[in-house]
Short mmCIF file of the C-alpha atoms (twelve columns), coordinates in Angstrom:
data_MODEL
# 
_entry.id   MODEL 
# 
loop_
_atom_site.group_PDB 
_atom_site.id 
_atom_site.type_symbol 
_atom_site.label_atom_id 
_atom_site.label_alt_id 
_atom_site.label_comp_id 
_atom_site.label_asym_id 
_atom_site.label_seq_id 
_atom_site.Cartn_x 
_atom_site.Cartn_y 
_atom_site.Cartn_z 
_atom_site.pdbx_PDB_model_num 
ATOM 1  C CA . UNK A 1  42.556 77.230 134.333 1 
ATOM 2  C CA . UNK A 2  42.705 76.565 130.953 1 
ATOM 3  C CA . UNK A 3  42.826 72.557 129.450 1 
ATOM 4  C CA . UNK A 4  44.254 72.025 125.990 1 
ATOM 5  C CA . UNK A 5  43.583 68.547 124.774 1 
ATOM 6  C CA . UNK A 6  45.334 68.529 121.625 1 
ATOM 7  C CA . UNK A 7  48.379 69.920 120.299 1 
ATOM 8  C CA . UNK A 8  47.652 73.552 119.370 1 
ATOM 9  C CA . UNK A 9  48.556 74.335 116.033 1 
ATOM 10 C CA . UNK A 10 49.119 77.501 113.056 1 
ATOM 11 C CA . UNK A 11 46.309 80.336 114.504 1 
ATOM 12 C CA . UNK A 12 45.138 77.971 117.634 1 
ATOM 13 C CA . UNK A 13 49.461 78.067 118.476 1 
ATOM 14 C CA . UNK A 14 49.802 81.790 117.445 1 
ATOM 15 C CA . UNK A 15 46.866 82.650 119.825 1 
ATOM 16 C CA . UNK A 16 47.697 80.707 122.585 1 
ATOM 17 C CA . UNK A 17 51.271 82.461 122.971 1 
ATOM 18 C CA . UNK A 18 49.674 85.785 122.617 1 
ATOM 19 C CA . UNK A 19 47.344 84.837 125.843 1 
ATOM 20 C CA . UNK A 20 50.600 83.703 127.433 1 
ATOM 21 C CA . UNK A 21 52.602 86.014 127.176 1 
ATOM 22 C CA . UNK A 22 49.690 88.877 128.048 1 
ATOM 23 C CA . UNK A 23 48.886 87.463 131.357 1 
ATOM 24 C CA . UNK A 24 52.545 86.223 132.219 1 
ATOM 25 C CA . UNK A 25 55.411 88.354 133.101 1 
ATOM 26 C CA . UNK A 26 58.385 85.080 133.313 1 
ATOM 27 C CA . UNK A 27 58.084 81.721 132.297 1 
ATOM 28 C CA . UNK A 28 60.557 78.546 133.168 1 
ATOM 29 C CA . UNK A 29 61.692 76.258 130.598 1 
ATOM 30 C CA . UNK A 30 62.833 72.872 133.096 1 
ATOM 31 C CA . UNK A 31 65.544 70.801 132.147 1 
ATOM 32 C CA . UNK A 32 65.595 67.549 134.215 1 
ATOM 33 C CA . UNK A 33 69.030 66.422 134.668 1 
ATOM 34 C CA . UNK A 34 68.291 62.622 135.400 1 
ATOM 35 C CA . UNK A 35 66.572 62.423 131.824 1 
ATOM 36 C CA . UNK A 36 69.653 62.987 129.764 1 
ATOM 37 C CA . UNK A 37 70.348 65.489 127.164 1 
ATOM 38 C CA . UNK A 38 68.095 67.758 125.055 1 
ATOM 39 C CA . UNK A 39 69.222 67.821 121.601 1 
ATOM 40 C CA . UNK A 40 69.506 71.335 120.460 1 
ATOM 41 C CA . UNK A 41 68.916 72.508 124.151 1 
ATOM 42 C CA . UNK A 42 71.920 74.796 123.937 1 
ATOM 43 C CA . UNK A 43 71.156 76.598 120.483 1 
ATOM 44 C CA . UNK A 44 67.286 77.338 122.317 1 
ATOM 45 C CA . UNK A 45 69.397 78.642 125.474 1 
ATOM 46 C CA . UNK A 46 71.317 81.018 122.993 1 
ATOM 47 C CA . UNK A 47 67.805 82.331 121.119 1 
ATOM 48 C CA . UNK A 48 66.373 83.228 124.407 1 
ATOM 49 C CA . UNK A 49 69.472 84.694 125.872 1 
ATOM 50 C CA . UNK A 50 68.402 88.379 125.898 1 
ATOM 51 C CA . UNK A 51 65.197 87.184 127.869 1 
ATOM 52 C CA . UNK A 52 67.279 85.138 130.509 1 
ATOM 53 C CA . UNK A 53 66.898 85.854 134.221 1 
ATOM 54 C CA . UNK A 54 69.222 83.009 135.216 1 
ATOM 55 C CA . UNK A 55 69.216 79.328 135.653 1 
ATOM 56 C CA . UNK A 56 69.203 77.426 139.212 1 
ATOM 57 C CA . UNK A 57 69.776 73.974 140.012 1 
ATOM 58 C CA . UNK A 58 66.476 72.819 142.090 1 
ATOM 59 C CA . UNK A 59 64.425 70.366 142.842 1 
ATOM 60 C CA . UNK A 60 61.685 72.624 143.738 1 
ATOM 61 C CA . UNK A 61 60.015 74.737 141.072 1 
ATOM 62 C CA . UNK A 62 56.456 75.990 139.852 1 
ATOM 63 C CA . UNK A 63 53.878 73.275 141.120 1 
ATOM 64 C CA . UNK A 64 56.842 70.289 140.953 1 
ATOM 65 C CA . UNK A 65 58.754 69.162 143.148 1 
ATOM 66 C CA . UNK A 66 61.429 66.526 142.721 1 
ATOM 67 C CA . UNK A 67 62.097 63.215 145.732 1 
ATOM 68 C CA . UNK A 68 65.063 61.034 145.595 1 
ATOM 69 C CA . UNK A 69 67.554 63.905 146.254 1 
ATOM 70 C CA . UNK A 70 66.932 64.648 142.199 1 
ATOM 71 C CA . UNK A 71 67.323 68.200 140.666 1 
ATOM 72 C CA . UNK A 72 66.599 70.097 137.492 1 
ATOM 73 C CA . UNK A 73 68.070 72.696 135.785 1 
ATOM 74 C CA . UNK A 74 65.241 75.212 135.675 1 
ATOM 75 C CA . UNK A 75 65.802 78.303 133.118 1 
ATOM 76 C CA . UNK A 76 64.280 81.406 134.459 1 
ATOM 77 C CA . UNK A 77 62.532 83.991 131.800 1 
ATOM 78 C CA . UNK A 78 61.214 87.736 131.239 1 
ATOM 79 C CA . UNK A 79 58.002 86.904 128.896 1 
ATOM 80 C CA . UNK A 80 58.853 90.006 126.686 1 
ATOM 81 C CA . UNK A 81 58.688 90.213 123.176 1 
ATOM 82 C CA . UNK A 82 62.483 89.133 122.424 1 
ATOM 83 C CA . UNK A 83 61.486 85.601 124.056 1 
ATOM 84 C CA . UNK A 84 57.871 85.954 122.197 1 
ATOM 85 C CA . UNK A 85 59.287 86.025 119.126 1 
ATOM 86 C CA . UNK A 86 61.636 83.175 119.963 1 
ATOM 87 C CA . UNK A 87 59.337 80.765 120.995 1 
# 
């Protein structure tokens, strides 16, 4: 397991998504519907689009799950250099 305790920035950032993206083959970006909107949500959806496996409406995902009948939009990815790049 790995525990960051501050916010990773310039080579700390640019290492840290290399590691990522070596030992993971999809990653999940969660959107939680009961939280309102994400400014600039769609233009990120449109940057990542090559990498996009699809998007499901759960409230079950990763190590999360949701009570109260609530549900997230969860964005399913291929970690592959278009998304890399991206992010």
């Amino acid at each position: 397991m790995l525990s960051i305790e501050r916010n990773p920035k310039n080579r700390v950032y640019l290492e840290l998504i290399d590691l990522c993206f070596d030992v993971c083959d999809e990653f999940h970006l969660v959107v939680r519907t009961d939280m309102g909107s994400i400014q600039g949500l769609q233009e990120i959806i449109s940057k990542l689009k090559a990498s996009l496996i699809e998007m499901r409406c759960e409230s079950t995902w990763a190590s999360t799950t949701l009570g109260d009948d609530q549900t997230a939009n969860v964005y399913y990815f291929h970690a592959d250099e278009n998304a890399k790049k991206k992010i």
